[in-house]
C-alpha positions in Angstrom: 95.0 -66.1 96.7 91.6 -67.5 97.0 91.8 -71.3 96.0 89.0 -72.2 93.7 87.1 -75.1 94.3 88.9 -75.6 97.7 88.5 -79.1 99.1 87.0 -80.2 95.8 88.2 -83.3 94.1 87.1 -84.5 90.4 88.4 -87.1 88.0 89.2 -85.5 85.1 89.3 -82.0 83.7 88.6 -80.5 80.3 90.0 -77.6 78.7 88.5 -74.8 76.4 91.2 -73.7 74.0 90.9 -70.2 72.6 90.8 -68.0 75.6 91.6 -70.6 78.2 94.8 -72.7 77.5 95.7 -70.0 74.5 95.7 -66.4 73.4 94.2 -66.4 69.8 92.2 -62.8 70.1 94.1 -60.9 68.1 94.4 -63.4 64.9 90.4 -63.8 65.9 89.2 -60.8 65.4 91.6 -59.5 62.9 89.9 -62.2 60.3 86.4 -61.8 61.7 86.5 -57.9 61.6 87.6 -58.5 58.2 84.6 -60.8 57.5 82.3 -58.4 59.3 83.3 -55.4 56.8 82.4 -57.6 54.2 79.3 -58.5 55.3 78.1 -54.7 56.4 78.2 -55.3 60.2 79.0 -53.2 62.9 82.2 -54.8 63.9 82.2 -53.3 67.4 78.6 -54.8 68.4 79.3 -58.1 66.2 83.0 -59.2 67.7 81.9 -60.1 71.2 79.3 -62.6 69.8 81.8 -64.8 68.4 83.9 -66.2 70.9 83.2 -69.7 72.4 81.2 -70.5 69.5 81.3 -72.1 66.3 81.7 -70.0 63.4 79.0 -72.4 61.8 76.3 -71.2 64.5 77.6 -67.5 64.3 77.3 -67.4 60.9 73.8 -69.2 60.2 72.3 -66.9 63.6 72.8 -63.4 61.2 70.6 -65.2 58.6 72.4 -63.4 56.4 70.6 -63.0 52.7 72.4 -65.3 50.1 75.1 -66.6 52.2 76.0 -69.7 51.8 77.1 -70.9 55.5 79.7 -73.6 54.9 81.5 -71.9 52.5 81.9 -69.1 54.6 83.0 -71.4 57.3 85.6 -72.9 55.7 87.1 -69.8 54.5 87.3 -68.6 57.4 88.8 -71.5 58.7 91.3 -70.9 56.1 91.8 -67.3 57.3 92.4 -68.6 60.9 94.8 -71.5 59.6 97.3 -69.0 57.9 97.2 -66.2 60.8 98.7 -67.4 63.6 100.9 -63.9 64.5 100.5 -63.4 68.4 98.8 -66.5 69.5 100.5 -67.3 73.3 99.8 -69.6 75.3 98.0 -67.8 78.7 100.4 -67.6 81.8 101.6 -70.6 83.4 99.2 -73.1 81.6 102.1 -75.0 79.6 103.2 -75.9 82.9 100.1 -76.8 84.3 99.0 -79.2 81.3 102.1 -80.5 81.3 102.3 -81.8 84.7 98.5 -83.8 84.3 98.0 -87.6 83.8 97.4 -87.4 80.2 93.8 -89.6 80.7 92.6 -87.0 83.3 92.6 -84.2 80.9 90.9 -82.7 77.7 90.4 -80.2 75.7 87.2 -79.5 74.1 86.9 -76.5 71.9 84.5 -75.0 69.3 87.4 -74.4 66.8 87.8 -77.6 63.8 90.3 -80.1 64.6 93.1 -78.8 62.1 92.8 -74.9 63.4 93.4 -76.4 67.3 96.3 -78.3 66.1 97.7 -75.2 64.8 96.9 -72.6 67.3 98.4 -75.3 70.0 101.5 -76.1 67.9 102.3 -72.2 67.7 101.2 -71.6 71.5 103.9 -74.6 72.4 101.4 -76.1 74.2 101.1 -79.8 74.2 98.1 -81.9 72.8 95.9 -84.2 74.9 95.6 -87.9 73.4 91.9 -87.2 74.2 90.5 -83.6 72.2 86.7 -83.0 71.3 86.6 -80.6 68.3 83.8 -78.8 66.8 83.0 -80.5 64.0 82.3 -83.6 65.9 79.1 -82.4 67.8 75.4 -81.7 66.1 75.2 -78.8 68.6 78.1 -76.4 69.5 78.7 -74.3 72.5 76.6 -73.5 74.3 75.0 -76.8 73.8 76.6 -79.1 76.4 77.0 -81.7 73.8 81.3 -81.3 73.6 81.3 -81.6 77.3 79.4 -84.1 77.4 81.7 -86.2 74.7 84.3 -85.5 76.4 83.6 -86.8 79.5 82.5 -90.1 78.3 85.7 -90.1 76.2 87.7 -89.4 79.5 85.2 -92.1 81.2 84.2 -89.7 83.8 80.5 -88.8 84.7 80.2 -85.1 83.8 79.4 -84.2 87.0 82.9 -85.4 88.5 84.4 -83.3 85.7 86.2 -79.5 86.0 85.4 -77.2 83.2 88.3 -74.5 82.5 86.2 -72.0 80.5 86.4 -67.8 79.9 83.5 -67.1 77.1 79.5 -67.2 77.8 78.4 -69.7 75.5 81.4 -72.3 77.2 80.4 -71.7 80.7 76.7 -72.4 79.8 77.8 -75.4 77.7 79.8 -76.8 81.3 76.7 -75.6 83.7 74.2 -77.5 81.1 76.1 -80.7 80.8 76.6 -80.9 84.6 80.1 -80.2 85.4 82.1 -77.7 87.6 83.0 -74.4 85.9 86.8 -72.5 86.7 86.9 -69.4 84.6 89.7 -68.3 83.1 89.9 -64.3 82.7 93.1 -63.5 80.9 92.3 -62.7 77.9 88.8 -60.9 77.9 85.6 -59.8 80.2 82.7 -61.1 78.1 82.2 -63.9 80.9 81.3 -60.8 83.2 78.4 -61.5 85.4 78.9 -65.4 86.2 78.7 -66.6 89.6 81.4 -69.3 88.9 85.2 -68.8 90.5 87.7 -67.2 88.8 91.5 -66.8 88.1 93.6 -64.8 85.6 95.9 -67.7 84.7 97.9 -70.9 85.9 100.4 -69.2 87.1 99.7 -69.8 91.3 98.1 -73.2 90.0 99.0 -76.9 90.4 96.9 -80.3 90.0 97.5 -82.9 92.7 96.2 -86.7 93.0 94.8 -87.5 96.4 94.4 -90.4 98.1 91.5 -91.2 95.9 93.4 -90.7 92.8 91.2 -88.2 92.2 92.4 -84.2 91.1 92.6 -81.1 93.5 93.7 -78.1 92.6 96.1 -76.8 95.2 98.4 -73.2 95.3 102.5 -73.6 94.4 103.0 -72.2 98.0 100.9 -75.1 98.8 101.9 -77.4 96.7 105.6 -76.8 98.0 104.8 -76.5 101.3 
């Protein structure tokens, strides 16, 4: 395989979550197609729109007459919360998470802290000490305001940062605030068109410290070589 990034080294990395670490399309769109119906939208143009960002922003962009935008928020968080049927985590990225220095890593994500402890709980994937949620930014995706958190949480410059992303609004959100974009295509194509690499998974993948202390990614052929 093509190595992405080859022969670059960065100090930390940060992690979207739906879509990246985690399959969560199905619950996703099961409750938002149900919203949509609701609502009177045209489910097929409208589900595309909402992944990568906050259902706060998709919400409040329809200007939708008499809604009232938190409450539909947090109802849908609730939808979210109790559907957790087919969430997975994507191919090989337990095993890559798992084998980081847990201060080199985060995950940054659009959804609210309680729905990303769930979807990671039922994925079996583990959580970072260090996680920037949605509720904890003025601007979501694609604002670079999460990355941006999160790489002064992680004490990294973004620019010396890795962005694992697979939705539009995320790989804007990494390219604004600076970093290095990998984008992960397992689960969907809406990312279609960007210039960034690209893999399918983790599954070829592992992290290794250099000389530098500083992360590389490097093949398992490679990495066992």
């Amino acid at each position: 395989m093509s190595l992405p990034h080859s022969g670059r080294a960065f100090g930390a990395f940060m992690f979207d979550m739906d879509g990246t670490i985690l399959s969560s399309i199905a619950s996703t769109e099961r409750v938002w197609s149900a919203w949509a119906v609701r609502h009177g939208l045209d489910v097929e143009s409208f589900l595309p729109t909402i992944h990568g960002v906050r259902a706060y922003e998709t919400i409040r962009n329809l200007n939708l007459p008499g809604v009232d935008v938190m409450a539909e928020v947090e109802a849908l968080t609730q939808a979210e919360f109790d559907d957790v049927d087919g969430i997975e985590s994507i191919h090989g990225a337990a095993s890559f998470l798992k084998a980081l220095p847990l201060d080199r890593w985060a995950i940054v994500t659009s959804a609210p802290r309680r729905l990303a402890l769930r979807r990671l709980e039922a994925a079996g994937l583990p959580v970072p000490p260090i996680m920037v949620t949605g509720e904890e930014v003025t601007n979501g995706k694609p604002a670079p305001d999460c990355f941006l958190l999160g790489a002064q949480r992680l004490g990294q410059k973004p620019e010396d940062c890795l962005v694992f992303e697979d939705a539009p609004a995320g790989i804007r959100a990494g390219e604004a605030a600076g970093a290095s974009v990998l984008v992960i295509t397992a689960t969907h194509n809406h990312a279609g068109g960007t210039s960034h690499p690209s893999v399918s998974g983790y599954g070829a993948l592992t992290a290794r410290l250099d000389s530098a202390s500083r992360l590389t990614l490097a093949t398992l052929l490679a990495a066992g070589a």
